[in-house]
C-alpha positions in Angstrom: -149.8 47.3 124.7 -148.5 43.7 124.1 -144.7 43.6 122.6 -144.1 41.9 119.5 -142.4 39.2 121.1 -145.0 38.8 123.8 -147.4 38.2 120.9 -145.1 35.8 119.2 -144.9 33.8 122.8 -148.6 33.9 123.8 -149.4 32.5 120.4 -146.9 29.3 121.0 -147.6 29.3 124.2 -151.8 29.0 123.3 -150.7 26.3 121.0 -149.1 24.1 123.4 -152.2 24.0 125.7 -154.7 23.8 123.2 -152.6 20.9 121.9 -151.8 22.0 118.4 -148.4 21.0 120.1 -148.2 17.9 121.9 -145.1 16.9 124.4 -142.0 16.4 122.0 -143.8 18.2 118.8 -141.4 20.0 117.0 -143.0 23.8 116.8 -142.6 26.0 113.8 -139.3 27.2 112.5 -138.0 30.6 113.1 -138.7 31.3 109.9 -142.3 30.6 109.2 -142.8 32.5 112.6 -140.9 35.8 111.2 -143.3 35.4 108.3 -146.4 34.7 110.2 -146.1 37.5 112.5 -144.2 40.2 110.1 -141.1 40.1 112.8 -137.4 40.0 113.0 -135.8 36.6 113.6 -134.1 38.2 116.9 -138.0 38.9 118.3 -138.8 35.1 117.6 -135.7 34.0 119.0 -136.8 36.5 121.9 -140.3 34.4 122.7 -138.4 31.1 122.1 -135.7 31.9 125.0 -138.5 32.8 127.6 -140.3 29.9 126.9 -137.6 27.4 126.9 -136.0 28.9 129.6 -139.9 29.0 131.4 -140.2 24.8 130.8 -142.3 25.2 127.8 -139.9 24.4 125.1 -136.6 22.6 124.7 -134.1 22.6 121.9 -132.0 20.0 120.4 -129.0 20.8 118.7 -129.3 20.6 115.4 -133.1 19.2 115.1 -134.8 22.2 116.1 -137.2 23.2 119.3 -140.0 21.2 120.5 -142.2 20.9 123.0 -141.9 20.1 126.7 -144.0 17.4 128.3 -145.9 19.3 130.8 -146.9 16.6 132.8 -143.2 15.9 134.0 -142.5 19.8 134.5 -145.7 19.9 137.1 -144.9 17.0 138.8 -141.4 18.1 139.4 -143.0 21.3 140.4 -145.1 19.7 143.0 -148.7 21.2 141.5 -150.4 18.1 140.8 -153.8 17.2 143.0 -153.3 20.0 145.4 -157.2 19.9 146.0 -158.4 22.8 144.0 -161.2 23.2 141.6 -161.8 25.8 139.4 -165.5 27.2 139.4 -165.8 29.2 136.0 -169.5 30.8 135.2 -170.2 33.5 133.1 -170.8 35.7 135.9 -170.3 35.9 139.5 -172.1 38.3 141.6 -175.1 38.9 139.4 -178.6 37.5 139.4 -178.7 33.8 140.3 -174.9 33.1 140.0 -174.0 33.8 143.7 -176.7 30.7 144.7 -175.2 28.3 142.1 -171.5 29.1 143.3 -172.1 28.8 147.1 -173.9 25.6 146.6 -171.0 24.1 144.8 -168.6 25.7 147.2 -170.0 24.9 150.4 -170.0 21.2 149.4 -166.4 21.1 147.7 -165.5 23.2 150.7 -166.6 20.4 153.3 -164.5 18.0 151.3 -161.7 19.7 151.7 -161.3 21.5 148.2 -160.3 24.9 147.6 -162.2 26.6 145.0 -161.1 29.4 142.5 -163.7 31.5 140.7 -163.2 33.0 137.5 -166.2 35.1 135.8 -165.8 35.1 131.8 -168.2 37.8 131.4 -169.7 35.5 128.4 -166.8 36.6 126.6 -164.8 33.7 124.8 -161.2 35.3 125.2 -162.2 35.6 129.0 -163.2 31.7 128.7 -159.6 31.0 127.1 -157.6 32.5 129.4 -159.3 30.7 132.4 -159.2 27.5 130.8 -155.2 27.9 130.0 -155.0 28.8 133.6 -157.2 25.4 134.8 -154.6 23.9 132.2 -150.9 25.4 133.5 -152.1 25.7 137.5 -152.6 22.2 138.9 -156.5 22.4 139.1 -158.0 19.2 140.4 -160.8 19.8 138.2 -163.0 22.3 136.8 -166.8 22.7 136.9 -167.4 25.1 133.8 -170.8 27.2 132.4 -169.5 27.4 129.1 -169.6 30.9 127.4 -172.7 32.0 124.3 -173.3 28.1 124.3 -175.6 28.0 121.4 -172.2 29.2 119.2 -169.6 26.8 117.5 -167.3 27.5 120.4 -163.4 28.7 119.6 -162.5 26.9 122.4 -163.0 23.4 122.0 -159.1 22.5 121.5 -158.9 23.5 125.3 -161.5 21.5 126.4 -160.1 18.4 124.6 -156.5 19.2 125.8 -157.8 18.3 129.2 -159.5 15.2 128.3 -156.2 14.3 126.8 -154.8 15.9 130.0 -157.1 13.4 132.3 -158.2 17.2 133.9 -162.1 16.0 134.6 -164.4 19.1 133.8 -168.0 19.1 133.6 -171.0 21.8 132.3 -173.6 23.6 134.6 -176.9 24.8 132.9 -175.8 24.1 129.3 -173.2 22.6 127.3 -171.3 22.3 124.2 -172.9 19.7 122.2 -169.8 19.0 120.2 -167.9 17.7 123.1 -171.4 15.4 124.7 -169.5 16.3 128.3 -171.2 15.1 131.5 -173.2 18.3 132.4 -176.2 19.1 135.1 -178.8 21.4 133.6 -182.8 22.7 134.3 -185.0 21.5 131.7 -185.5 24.3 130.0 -187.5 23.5 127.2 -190.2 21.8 129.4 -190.0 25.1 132.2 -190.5 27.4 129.0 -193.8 24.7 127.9 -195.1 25.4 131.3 -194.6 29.1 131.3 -196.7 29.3 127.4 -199.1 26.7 129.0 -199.9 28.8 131.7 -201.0 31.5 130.5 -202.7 30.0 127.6 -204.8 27.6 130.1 -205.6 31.8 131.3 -207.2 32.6 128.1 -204.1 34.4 126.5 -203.7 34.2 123.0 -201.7 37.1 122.3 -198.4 35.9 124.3 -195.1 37.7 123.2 -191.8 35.6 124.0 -188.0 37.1 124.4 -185.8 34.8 124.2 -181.7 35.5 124.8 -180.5 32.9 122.2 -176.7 33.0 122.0 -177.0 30.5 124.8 -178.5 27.0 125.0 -181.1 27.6 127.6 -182.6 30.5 125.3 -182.7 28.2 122.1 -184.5 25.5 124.4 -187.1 28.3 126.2 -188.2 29.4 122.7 -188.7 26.0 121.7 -190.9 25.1 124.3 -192.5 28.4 123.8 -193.3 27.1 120.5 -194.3 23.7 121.7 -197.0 24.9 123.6 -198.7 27.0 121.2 -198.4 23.7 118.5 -199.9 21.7 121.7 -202.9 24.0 122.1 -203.2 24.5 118.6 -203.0 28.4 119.1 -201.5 29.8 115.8 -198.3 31.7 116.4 -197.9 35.5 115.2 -194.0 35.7 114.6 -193.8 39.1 115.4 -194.8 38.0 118.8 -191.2 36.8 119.0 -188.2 38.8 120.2 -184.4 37.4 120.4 -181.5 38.9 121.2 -177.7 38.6 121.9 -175.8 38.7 125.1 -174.8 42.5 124.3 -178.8 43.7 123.3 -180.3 42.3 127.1 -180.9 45.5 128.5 -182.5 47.4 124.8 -183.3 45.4 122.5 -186.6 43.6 124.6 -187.8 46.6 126.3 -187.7 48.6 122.9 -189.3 45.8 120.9 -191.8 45.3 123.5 -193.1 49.7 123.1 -193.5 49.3 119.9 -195.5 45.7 120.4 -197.9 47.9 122.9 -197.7 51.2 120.6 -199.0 48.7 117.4 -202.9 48.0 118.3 -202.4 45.0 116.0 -199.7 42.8 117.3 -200.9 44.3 121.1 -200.2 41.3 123.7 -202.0 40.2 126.8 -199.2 38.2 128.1 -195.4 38.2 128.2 -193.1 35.4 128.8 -189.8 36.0 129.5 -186.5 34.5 129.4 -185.9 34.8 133.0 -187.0 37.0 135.9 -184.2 39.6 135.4 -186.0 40.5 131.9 -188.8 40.3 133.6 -188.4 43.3 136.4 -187.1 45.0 133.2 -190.4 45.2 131.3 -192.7 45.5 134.1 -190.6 48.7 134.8 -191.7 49.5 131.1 -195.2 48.8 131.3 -195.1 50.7 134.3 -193.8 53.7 132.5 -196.4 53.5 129.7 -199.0 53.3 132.8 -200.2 49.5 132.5 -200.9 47.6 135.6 -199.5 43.5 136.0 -201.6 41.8 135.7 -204.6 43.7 135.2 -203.4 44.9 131.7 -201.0 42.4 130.8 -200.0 39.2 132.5 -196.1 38.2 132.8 -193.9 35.1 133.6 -190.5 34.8 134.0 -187.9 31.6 134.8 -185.6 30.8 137.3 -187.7 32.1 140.5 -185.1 34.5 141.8 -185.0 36.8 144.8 -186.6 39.0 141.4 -189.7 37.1 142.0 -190.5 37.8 145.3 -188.7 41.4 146.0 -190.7 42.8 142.9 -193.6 44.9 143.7 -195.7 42.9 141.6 -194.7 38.8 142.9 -193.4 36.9 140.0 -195.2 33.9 138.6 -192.0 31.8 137.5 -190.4 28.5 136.5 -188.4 27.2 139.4 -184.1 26.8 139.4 -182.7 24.8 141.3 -179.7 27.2 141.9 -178.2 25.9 145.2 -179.1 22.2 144.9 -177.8 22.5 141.0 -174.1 24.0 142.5 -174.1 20.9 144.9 -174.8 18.5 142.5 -172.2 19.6 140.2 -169.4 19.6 143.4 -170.6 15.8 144.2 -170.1 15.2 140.3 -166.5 16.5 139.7 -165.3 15.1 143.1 -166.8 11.6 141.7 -164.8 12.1 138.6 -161.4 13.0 140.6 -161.8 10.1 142.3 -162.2 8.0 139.1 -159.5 9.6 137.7 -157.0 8.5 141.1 -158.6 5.2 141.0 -159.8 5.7 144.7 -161.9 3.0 146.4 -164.3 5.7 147.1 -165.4 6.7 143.7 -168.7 5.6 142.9 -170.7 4.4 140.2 -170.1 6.4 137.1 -171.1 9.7 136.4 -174.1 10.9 134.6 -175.5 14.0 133.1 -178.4 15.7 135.5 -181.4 16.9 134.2 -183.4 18.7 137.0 -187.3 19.2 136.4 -189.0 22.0 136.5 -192.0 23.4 138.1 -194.4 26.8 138.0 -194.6 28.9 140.8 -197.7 31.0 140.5 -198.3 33.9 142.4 -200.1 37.1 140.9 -198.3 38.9 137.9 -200.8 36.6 135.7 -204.6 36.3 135.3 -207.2 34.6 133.7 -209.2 36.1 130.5 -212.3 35.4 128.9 -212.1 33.3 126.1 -214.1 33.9 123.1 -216.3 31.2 122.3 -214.8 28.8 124.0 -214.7 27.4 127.9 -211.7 27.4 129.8 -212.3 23.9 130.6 -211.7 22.9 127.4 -208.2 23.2 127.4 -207.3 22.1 130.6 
């Protein structure tokens, strides 16, 4: 459990490198601090001492305490350009994460970088505390998957304390569209177009969507779900569509989707998915409730993971660039260092990357008769 002065000194401390405090700021007095945080002035006087005593603060006799300009206290310390970058994604080990990473690792590796990898775990306190590290530990640089990206983000005094900080970042498969930073995604909405295309060039008109959208790829895949169906003119049953937080990933869509196939009105031929992880979780449903992919119901998932292929059943799915998406964000940051130093080697500025996407079909979908109508006359 954190001591009351430790509370009082992370909270200056988190206002320094947010940059509530700037270099030579003069910081609260003791006495709005005792009153802030319901301490004696002997605890605040406590945090103070650490940090002035740490190169966070200093005091002027008779003026009060202010500030310390960072920049100097690194430099002293010899921590600037050291040739790190910090990798931060929401997770590491998991799904297509490891293939992003070691693209981005092998090439900043090659260039002589070391890289440091933090996992927030989606989890915006997690996202903080890498950030003030990135901030306090002489990173280079920093390519970042920003955390629930489709939220206003608590973070964004970090992010622009290293813009003031000249620390170049940029964001892999979304971003924080307050900040507009240089980025390198998948286009989403188009993949999620195709996925709702495909099936409804099959026949399908039934096509239940889960969509995970506390992040800016899900927001994007259900609106190019709904694109589609506008497209094609196929009228949309809303309780066809599932979201879900973060935290509901592994109930929420495989409960919704028993009651979908339990209900003989909303029932649906088709399923697309969020990504391939989701999907290997409701085939593993249908499967319990004895229905055969694609013979009963057809399914598509995104991102054409090692899911796609190791499945019983071989994933149709939207393609991710994973590896080549990691590289391209390594060549990107490095570009920006080197903008940063001046170098004769930096190239022509830096943009955002937008990859495109593309179908792979293999056999969790099939084709059904359409009433009425020929196949052909939608394609």
């Amino acid at each position: 459990m954190q001591t009351k002065y430790g509370i009082v000194k992370q909270s200056i401390k988190s206002k320094i490198l947010d940059g509530t405090y700037e270099a030579h700021q003069k910081i609260q007095s003791e006495s709005e601090m005792m009153k802030q945080f319901n301490v004696s002035r002997h605890t605040v006087r406590l945090a103070i001492g650490e940090l002035v005593s740490e190169g966070w603060l200093y005091r002027e006799q008779g003026a009060g305490t202010f500030c310390a300009d960072r920049t100097i206290q690194t430099a002293k310390n010899g921590i600037i350009s050291r040739k790190n970058i910090a990798i931060v994604t929401t997770y590491i080990s998991d799904y297509i994460f490891p293939s992003i990473i070691r693209g981005a690792e092998a090439y900043l590796s090659e260039q002589g970088y070391h890289v440091s990898l933090f996992s927030t775990n989606n989890n915006h306190e997690k996202e903080r505390e890498y950030l003030e590290k990135i901030i306090t530990q002489g990173f280079d640089g920093a390519i970042i998957e920003p955390t629930k990206s489709a939220y206003s983000n608590p973070n964004i005094n970090y992010y622009l304390n290293l813009e003031r900080l000249n620390i170049p970042y940029i964001m892999i498969n979304a971003y924080y569209e307050a900040l507009e930073p240089i980025s390198v995604v998948v286009d989403d909405e188009k993949g999620a177009f195709m996925q709702t295309e495909h099936l409804i060039k099959q026949g399908h008109r039934d096509i239940v969507g889960f969509f995970k959208t506390d992040d800016m790829q899900g927001t994007l895949r259900m609106k190019g779900y709904l694109k589609a169906h506008r497209v094609h003119k196929i009228p949309l049953n809303p309780k066809l569509i599932t979201t879900y937080q973060t935290d509901e990933k592994n109930s929420k869509p495989l409960e919704k989707l028993k009651q979908l196939l339990t209900n003989t009105e909303d029932k649906p031929t088709a399923i697309v998915c969020y990504n391939d992880e989701l999907a290997i979780m409701l085939i593993n449903v249908l499967r319990e409730m004895n229905l055969k992919v694609p013979q009963d119901i057809s399914i598509v998932g995104f991102d054409n993971s090692f899911f796609a292929e190791l499945s019983e059943v071989k994933l149709t799915s939207v393609d991710h660039p994973k590896a080549e998406l990691g590289k391209t964000a390594g060549k990107m940051i490095l570009n920006l260092i080197k903008q940063q130093e001046n170098s004769k080697e930096a190239k022509k500025p830096v943009e955002s990357v937008v990859f495109p996407t593309e179908l792979i079909v293999r056999n969790s979908t099939r084709e059904l008769p359409l009433k009425g109508k020929s196949l052909e006359t939608i394609k």
